[in-house]
C-alpha positions in Angstrom: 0.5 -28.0 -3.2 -2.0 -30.8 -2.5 0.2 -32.7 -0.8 -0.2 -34.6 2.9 3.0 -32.8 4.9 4.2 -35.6 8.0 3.4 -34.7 11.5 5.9 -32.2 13.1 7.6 -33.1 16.4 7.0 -31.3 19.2 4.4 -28.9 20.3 2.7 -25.6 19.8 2.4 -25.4 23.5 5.7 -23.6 24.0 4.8 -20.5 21.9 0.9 -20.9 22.7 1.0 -21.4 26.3 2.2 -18.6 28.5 3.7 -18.3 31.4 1.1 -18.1 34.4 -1.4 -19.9 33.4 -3.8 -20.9 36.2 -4.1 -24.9 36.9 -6.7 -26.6 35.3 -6.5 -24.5 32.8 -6.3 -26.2 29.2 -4.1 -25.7 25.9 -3.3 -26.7 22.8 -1.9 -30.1 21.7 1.4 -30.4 20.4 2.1 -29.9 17.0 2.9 -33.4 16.3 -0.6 -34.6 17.0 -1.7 -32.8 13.8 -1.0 -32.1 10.2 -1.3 -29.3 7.6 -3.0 -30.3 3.9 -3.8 -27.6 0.9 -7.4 -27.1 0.6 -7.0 -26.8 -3.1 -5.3 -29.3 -5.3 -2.0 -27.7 -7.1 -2.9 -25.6 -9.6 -2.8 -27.0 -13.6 -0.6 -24.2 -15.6 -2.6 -21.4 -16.7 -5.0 -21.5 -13.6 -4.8 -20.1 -10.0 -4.7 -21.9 -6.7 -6.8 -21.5 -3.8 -4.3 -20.7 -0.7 -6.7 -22.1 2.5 -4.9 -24.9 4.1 -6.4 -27.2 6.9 -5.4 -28.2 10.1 -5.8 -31.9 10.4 -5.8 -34.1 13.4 -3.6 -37.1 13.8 -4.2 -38.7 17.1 -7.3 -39.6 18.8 -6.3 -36.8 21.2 -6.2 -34.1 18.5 -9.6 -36.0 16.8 -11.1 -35.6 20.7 -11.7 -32.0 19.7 -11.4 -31.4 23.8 -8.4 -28.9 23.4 -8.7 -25.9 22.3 -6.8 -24.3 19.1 -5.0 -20.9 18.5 -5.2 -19.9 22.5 -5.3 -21.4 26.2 -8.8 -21.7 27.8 -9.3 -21.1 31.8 -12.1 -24.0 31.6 -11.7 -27.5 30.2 -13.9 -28.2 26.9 -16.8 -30.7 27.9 -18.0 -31.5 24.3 -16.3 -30.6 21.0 -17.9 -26.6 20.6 -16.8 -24.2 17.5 -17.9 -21.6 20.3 -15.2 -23.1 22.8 -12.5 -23.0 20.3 -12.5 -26.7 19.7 -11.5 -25.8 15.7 -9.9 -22.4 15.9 -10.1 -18.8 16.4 -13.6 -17.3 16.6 -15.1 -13.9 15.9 -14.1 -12.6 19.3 -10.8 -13.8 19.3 -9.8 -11.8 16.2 -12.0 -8.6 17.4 -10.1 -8.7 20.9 -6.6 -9.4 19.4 -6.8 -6.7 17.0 -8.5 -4.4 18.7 -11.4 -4.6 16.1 -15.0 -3.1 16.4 -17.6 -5.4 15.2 -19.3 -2.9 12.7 -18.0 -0.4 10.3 -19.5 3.5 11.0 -20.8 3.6 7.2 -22.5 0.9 4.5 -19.9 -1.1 3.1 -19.8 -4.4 0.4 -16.7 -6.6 0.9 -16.6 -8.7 -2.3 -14.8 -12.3 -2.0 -13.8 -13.8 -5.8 -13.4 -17.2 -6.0 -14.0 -20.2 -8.2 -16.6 -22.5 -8.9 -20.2 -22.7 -6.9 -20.7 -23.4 -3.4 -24.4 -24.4 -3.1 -24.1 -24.3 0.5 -22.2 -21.3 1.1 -25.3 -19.5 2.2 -26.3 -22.6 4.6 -22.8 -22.3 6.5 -23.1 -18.9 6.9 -26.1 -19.2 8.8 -24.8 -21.9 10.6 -21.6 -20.2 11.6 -23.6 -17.2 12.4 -25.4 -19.2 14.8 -23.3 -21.1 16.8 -21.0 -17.7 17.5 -24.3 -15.5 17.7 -23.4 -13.2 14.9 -26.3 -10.9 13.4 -27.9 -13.4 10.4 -26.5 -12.7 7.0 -29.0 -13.7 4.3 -29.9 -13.6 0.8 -33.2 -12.7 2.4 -32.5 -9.9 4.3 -30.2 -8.4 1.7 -26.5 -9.0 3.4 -25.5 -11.8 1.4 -25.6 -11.7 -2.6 -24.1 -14.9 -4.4 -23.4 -14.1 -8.4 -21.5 -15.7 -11.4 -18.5 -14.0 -12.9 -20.8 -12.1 -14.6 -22.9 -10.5 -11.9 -25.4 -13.0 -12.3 -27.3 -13.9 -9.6 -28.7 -16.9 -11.9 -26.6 -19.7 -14.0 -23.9 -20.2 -11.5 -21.0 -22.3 -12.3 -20.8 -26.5 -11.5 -21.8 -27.3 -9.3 -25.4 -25.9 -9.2 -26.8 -28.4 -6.3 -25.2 -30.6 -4.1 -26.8 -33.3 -6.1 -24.6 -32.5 -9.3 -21.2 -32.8 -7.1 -22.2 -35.7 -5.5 -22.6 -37.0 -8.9 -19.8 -35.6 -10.1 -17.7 -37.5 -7.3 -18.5 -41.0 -9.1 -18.4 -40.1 -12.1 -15.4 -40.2 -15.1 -11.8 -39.8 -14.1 -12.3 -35.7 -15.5 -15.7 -35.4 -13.4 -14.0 -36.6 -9.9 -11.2 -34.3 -10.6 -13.4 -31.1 -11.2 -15.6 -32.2 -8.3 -12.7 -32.3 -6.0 -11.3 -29.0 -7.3 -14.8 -27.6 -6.7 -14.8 -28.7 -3.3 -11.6 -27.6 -2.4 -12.8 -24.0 -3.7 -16.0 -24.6 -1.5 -13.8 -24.6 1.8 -12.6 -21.7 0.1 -15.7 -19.7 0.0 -16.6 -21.0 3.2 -13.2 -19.5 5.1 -13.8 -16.3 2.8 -17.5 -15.3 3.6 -17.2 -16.5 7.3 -13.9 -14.7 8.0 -15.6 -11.5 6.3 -18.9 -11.8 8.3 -16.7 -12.5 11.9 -14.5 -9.1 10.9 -17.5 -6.7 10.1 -20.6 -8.0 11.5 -22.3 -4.7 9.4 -20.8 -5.5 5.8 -22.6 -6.9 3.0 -21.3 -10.0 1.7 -21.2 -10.1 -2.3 -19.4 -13.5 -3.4 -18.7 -13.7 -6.9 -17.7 -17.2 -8.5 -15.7 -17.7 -11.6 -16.8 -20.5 -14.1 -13.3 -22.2 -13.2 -10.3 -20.9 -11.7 -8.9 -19.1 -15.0 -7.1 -16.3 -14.4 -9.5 -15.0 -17.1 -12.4 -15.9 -15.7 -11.8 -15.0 -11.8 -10.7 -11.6 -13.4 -14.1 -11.1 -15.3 -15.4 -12.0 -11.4 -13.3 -9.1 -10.5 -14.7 -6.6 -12.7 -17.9 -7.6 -11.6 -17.3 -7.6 -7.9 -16.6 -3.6 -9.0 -19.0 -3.2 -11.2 -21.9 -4.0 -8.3 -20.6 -1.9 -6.0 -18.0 -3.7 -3.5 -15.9 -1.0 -2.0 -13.7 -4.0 -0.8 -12.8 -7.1 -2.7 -10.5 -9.9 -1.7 -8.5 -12.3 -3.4 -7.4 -14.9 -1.4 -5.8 -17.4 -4.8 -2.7 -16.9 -6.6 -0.2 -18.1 -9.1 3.4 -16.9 -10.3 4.1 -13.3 -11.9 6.0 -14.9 -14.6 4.1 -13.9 -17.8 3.3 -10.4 -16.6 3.8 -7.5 -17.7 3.3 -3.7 -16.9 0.9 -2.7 -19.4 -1.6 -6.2 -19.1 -1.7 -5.5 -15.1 -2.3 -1.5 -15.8 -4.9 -2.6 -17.8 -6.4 -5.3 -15.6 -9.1 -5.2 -12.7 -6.8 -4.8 -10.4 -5.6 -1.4 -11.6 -8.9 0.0 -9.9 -9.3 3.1 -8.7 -10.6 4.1 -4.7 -11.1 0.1 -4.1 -9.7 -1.9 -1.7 -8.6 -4.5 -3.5 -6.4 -7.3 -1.3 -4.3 -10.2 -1.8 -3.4 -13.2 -0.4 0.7 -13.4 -0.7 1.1 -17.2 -0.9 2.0 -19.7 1.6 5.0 -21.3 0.1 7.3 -19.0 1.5 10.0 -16.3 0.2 10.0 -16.4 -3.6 7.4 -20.0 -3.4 10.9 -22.0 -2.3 8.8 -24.6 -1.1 6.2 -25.2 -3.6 6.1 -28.7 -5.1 6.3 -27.2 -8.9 9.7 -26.5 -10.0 8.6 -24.2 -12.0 6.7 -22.4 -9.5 9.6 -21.0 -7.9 11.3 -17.8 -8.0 8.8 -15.9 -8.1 6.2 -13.8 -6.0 2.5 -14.5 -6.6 0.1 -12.1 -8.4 -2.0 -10.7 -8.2 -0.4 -9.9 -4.6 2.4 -8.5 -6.5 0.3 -5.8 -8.9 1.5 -2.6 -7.0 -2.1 -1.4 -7.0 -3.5 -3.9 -4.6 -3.0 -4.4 -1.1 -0.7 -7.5 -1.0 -1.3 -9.8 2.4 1.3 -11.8 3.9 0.9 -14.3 7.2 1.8 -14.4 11.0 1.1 -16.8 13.1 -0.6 -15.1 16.4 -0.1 -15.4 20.1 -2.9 -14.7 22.6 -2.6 -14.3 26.3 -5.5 -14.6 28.9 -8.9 -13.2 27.3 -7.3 -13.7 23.9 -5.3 -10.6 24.0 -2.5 -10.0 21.7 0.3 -11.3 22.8 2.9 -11.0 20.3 3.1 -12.5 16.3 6.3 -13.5 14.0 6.4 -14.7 10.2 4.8 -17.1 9.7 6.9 -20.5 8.6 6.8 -23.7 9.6 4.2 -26.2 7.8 4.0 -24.1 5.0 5.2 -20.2 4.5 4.1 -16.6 4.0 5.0 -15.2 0.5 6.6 -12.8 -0.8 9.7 -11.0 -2.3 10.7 -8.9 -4.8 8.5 -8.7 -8.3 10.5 -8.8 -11.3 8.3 -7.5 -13.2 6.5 -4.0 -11.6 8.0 -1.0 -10.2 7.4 -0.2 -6.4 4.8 2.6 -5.8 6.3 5.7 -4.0 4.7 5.4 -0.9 6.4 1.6 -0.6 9.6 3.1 -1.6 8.5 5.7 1.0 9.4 3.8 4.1 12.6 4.7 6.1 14.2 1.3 5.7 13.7 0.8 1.9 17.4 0.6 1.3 17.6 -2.5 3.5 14.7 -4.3 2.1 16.7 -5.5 -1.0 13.9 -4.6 -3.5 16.0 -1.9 -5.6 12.8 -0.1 -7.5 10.8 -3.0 -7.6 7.6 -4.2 -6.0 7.7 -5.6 -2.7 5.4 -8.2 -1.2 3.6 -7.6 1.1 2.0 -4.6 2.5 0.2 -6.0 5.3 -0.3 -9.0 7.3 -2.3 -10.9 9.9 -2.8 -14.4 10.8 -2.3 -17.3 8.6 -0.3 -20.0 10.3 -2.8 -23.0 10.1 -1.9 -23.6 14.5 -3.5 -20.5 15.2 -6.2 -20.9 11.9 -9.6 -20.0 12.2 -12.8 -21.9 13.1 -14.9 -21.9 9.3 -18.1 -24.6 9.0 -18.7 -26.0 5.3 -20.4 -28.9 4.7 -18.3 -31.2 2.9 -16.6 -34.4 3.6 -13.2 -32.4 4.1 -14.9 -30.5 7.3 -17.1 -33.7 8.8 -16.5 -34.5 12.5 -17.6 -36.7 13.9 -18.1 -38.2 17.7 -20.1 -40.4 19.9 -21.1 -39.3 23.3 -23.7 -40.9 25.6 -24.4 -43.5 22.7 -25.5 -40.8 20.5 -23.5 -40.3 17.2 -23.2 -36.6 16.2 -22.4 -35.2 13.2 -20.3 -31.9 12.4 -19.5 -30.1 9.5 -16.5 -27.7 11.0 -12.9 -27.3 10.8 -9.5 -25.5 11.3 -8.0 -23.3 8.9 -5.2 -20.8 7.8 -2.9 -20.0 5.1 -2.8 -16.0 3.6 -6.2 -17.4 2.6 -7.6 -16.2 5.6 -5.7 -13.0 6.4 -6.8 -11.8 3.0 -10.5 -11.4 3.9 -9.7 -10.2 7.6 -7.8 -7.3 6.0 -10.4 -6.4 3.3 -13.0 -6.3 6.3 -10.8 -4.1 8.5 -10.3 -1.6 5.5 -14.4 -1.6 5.3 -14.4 -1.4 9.3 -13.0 1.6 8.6 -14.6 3.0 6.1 -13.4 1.6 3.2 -10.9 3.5 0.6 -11.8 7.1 2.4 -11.2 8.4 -1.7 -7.7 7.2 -1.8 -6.8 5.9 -5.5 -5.0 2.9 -3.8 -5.1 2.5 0.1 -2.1 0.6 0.2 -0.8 4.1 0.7 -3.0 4.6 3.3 -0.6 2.1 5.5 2.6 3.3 4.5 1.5 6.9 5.3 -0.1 5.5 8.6 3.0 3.5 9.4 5.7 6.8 9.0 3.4 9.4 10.8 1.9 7.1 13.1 3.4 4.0 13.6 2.2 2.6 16.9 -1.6 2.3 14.9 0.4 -1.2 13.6 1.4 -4.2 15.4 5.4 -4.1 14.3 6.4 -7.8 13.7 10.1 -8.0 14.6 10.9 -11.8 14.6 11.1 -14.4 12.3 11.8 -15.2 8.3 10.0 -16.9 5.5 13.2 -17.9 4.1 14.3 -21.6 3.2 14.8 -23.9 5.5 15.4 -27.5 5.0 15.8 -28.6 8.7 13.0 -30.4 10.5 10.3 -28.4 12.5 11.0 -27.0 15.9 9.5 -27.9 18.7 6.9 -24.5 18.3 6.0 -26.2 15.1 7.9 -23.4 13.0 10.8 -23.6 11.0 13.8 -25.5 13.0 16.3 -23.1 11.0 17.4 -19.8 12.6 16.4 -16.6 11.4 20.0 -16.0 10.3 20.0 -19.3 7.9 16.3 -18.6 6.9 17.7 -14.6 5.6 20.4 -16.4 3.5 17.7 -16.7 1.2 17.8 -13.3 0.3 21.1 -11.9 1.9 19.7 -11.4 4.8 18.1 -8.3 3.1 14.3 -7.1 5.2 12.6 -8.3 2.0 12.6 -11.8 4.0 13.7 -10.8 7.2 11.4 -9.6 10.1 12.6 -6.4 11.6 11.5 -3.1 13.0 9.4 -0.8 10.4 8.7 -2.3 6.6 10.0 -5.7 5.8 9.1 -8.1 3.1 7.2 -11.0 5.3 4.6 -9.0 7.3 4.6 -5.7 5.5 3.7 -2.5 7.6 2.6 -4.8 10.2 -1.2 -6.4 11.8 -4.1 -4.6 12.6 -4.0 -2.8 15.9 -7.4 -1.1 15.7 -8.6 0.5 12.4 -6.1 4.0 12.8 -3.7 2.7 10.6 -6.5 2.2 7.9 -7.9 5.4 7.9 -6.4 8.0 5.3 -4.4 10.8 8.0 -6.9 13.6 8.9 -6.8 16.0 5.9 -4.9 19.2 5.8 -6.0 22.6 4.9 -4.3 23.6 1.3 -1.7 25.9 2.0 -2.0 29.9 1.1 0.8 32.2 -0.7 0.1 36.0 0.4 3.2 37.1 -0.8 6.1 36.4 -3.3 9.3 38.6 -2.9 11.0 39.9 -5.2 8.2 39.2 -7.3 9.8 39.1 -10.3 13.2 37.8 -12.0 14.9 36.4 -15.2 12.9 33.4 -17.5 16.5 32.3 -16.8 15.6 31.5 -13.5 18.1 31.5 -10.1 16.5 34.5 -8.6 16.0 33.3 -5.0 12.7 34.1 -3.7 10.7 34.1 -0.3 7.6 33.4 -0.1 5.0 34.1 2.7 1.7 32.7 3.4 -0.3 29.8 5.9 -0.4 25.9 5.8 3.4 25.3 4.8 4.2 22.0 5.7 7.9 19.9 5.3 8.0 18.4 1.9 6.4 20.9 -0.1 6.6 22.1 -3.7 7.1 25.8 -5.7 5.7 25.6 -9.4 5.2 29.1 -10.9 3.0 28.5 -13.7 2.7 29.2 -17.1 -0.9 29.8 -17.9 -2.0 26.1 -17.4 -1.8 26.2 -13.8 0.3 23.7 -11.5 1.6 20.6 -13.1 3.2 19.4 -16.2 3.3 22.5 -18.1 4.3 24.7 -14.4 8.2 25.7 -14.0 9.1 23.8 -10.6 11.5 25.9 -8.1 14.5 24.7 -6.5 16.4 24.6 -3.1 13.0 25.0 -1.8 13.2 25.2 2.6 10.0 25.4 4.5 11.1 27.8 7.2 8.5 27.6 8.8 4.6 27.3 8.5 4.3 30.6 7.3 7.7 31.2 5.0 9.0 29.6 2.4 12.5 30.3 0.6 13.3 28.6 -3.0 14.9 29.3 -6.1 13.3 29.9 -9.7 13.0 27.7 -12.1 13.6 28.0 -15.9 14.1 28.5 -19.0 10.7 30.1 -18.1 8.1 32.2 -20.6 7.8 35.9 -19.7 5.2 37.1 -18.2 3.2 37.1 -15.3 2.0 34.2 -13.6 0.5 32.5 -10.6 3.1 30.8 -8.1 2.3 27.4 -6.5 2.9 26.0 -3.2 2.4 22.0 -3.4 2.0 19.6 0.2 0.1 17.1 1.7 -3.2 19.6 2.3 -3.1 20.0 -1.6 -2.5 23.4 -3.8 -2.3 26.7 -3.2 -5.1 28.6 -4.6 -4.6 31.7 -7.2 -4.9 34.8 -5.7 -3.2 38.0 -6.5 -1.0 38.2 -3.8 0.9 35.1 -5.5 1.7 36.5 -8.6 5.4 35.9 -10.2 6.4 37.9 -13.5 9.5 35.9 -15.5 10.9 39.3 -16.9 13.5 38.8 -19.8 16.5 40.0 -20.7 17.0 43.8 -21.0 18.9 45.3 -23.7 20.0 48.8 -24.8 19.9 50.9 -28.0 21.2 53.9 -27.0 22.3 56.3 -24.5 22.2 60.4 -24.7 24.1 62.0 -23.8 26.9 59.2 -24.8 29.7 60.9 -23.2 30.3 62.7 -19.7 33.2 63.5 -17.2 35.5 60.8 -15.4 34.3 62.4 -12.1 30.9 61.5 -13.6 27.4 63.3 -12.3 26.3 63.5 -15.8 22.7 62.7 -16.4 22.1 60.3 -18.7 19.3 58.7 -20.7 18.8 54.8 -22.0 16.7 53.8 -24.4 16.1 50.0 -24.9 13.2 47.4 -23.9 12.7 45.0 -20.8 13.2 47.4 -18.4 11.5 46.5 -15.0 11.2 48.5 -11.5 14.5 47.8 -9.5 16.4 47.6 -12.1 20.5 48.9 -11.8 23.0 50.2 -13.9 26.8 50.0 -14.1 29.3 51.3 -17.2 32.4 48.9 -17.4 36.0 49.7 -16.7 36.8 46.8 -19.6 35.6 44.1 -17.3 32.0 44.0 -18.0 29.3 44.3 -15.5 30.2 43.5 -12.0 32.4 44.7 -9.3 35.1 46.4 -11.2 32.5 48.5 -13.4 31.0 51.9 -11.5 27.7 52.4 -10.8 25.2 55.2 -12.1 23.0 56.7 -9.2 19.4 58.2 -9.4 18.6 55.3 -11.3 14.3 55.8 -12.4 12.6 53.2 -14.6 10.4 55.3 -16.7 9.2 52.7 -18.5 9.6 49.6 -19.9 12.0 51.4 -22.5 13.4 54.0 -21.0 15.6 54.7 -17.4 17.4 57.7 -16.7 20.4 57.9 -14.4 23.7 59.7 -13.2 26.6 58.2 -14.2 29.3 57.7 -11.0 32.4 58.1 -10.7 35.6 58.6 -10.4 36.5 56.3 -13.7 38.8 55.3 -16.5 38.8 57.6 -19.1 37.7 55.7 -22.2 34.7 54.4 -24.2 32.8 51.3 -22.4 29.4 49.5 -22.2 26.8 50.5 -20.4 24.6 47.7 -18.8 21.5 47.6 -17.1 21.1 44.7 -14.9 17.4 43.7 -13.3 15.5 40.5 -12.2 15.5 39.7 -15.8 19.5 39.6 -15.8 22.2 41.8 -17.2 21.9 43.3 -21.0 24.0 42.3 -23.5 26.8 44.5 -24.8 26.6 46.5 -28.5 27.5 49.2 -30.1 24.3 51.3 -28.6 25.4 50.8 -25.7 28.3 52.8 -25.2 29.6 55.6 -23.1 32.7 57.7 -23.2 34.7 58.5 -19.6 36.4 61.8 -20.8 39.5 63.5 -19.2 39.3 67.3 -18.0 
């Protein structure tokens, strides 16, 4: 990345401008009179990369600033105005095409990592605040903290005052190169902190800045960002997964409990086909592909009159949203969750993204940073003007927008990792999510259409990965845009919680530590999907013997089969959903009963016609239980049953034998929940003639 791309050919009209636009109205350029540059210089190996990419003009139309960018204005632009859309989206183009309120309902910190200082990152706040009449965001007033990756608010990293870059910028070969990679990372903060602030107006702003971009030193940022108290942090910098593994990402900052923690998915496309590094390719980015962050890929947006959404598709064109399949971490559940994960191509492995929004550099968003790579300049009336604002995208910018919608709405609500806030959101209710249906970020090697996307088809981009959802757009999950954009803040709200479920009732409520006996259960709260354990004195979980074949009948019956080998004795049975666990009560008690056996019978003889009353001796006897004497088949249909069958106890049942039977000397069995006792010599009975 780094490089200068050529202009494209044709225009961003066709997409951008809709029918029925009123005359006199005005619209974007064409594509061709601009270009698309990486903010950040390619990453050296071992580092990360900054993923904000600028719109550039080419023409003295585009350099005119009197069209707007990103959306169609019903009045013509009289000067070059940020608040006209001159450079790009602003605050209420974002809030009306998602459907965003301004201010989250509770206190909320969205931290931004990056690298290096930007010693006028509080300066373009203010301005940008200004010119679109945000509420101020100040060190001052306690919205805006700037710290080192230590939590530091003091000793930042080069450079410290402008004074030291500008020096920097004519000094050595090695000075010139770190002030340019500083300044790259300033546009960087800039886009970060502005994007935050324009999302959630209420938010704190905490931006934490790595010494250099290390991945050990923005991940030392990152464990500060948690350590002061961000309930959001975003990550908008990445580099390839090759190198990881399982246990250094469990162990890493992103592995963080009830935080949002998102990141940017790249913007070299499907797998980085078209970064400039060999080397590079093949592989998603991390940390968008640890499957405990929130991984953000890129759309490029359509607004109609008002800026209302109008419709979005991958993003690919100059530049690419990332993703793919990790090879290196396993898929959480709830990814592997969604009804089309057979199609996405992914086997068990991680898939990037989760979520998107957008990121095409056409429809980028307006950020002020005062740097040569933002200066505008213009002449009107005589009078030479001076501005310090630009245009831009990349998943740079939709990483921050989605850490500030998660904060809009509350932040992580308690949920370990709120990716799985989404995926639940996006099965039970998936209308709270713009579905992104069209497009690929697949290779394509064709010249640029005349949108200023990818001239290839979807069918020839999706040869890139078989044509699997991992980078193919389609209905529900697919690889490119994830669950979908924001359509309000629904879909990033945990669902409303559900009352545990109750057991009142377990019946029979006992059988063998064999398991098999097939039980119903009664109670409140049953929900589809839930779980039987009976437990074994450690309550539900590891140590608890799950049930089988369990059916939720209905909310207030549940029918499943024991589990075992089991120990005997009486314990608590379990029900397991989405409201949580059952609690203990006595009405849910389940008593694993083993194996009766026999010792002896009196008396051990009696007619054929049988009525002779009998007494058995042995242990494991429990209420309910039967018994039969064999015919030299063992227990079971061909054996004859005894009648007047009374447990006394635990060790002793009397009975009547039945009859008619084979004369001859046969086992006797008694056969309860526990299952049927073995045959022995104490055991026998005698069928005698007349």
């Amino acid at each position: 990345m780094g490089r200068l791309r050529p202009a494209v050919i044709a225009a961003v009209l066709a997409l951008l401008c809709l029918p029925g636009v009123a005359a006199g109205s005005v619209s974007p350029l064409p594509s061709s009179d601009y270009t698309v540059r990486a903010v950040c210089a390619r990453a050296a190996r071992g580092r990360a990369g900054c993923l904000a990419l600028q719109l550039v003009p080419q023409t003295a139309a585009a350099r005119a600033r009197r069209h707007p960018l990103g959306f169609t204005r019903s009045t013509p632009l009289t000067a070059p105005s940020p608040g006209a859309g001159a450079f790009g989206l602003r605050p209420q183009d974002l809030h009306t095409a998602y459907d965003l309120p301004t201010s989250a309902s509770s206190a909320q910190t969205v931290a931004l990592v990056d690298a290096y200082n930007d010693p006028t990152a509080e300066a373009d706040l203010k301005a940008y605040d200004e010119e679109f009449a945000l509420p101020a965001c100040t060190a001052g007033n306690g919205c805006f903290k700037q710290v080192n990756q230590n939590g530091e608010a003091a000793n930042l990293p080069f450079p410290k005052t402008t004074t030291e870059l500008e020096t920097a910028r004519k000094g050595s070969r090695s000075a010139r190169e770190e002030a340019e990679e500083a300044t790259g990372w300033g546009v960087e903060i800039s886009l970060d902190i502005e994007v935050t602030h324009a999302t959630c107006e209420s938010c704190e702003i905490l931006l934490v800045e790595a010494n250099v971009p290390s991945y050990e030193d923005l991940e030392q940022g990152e464990r500060s960002a948690a350590t002061l108290g961000a309930g959001e942090i975003s990550n908008s910098w990445a580099g390839p997964e090759e190198g990881e593994t399982p246990e250094l990402e469990s162990a890493s900052p992103f592995n963080h409990k009830g935080i949002v923690i998102t990141a940017a998915a790249g913007d070299d496309g499907y797998l980085n086909w078209d970064a400039e590094a060999a080397s590079e390719r093949g592989y998603v980015n991390f940390p968008a592909s640890s499957p405990h962050v929130v991984a953000v890929g890129g759309t490029r947006l359509s607004l109609a009159g008002g800026s209302a959404w109008a419709g979005e598709t991958v993003w690919n064109g100059y530049y690419a949203t990332g993703g793919g399949c990790s090879v290196v971490f396993t898929a959480q559940p709830w990814q592997q969750s969604v009804s089309d994960w057979s199609g996405v191509g992914c086997g068990t492995k991680r898939a990037v993204s989760d979520v998107s929004a957008d990121a095409d550099p056409y429809t980028g968003v307006a950020v002020h940073d005062t740097s040569p790579e933002c200066e505008y300049q213009y002449e009107e009336a005589k009078v030479k003007h001076v501005l310090y604002w630009c245009t831009i995208g990349g998943t740079s910018a939709a990483s921050p927008l989605i850490a500030s919608t998660f904060a809009l709405a509350g932040g992580a609500n308690g949920v370990e990792y709120p990716a799985k806030t989404l995926y639940e959101n996006e099965l039970k209710s998936p209308g709270s999510l713009h579905d992104v249906t069209t497009g690929s970020n697949g290779e394509c090697t064709k010249p640029f259409s005349e949108t200023g996307l990818s001239g290839c088809t979807t069918a020839e981009e999706g040869k890139s990965c078989a044509s699997k959802a991992i980078c193919v757009a389609g209905s529900g999950y697919d690889g490119p845009t994830g669950v979908g954009t924001p359509d309000g803040i629904t879909a990033f709200k945990p669902l409303a919680a559900v009352s545990p479920p109750t057991v009142s009732s377990v019946s029979p409520a006992s059988g063998t530590v064999n398991g098999g006996t097939s039980i119903k259960i009664t109670g409140t709260g049953f929900v589809a999907g839930a779980t039987v354990e009976v437990g074994q004195g450690n309550g539900a979980g590891p140590t608890a013997i799950p049930a089988s074949k369990v059916v939720v009948v209905s909310p207030t019956e549940i029918t499943a089969t024991t589990g075992g080998p089991a120990k005997a004795g009486t314990w608590t049975l379990w029900v397991i959903d989405s409201g949580g666990t059952s609690s203990a009560n006595t009405g849910d008690n389940y008593t694993y009963t083993s194996q009766p056996t026999v010792s002896s019978v009196t008396p051990a003889s009696g007619s054929v016609s049988g009525g002779t009353h009998i007494r058995i001796i042995g242990t494991n006897f429990v209420a309910g239980a039967t018994v039969e004497i064999g015919q030299g088949n063992g227990a079971g249909p061909t054996a004859i049953p005894a009648s007047e069958v009374v447990v006394v106890s635990p060790t002793e049942i009397t009975a009547t034998t039945g009859g008619p039977a084979k004369a001859g000397t046969f086992n006797l069995y008694v056969i309860d929940s526990g299952a049927t006792s073995p045959a022995n010599t104490g055991d026998d009975y005698t069928y005698k003639s007349p």
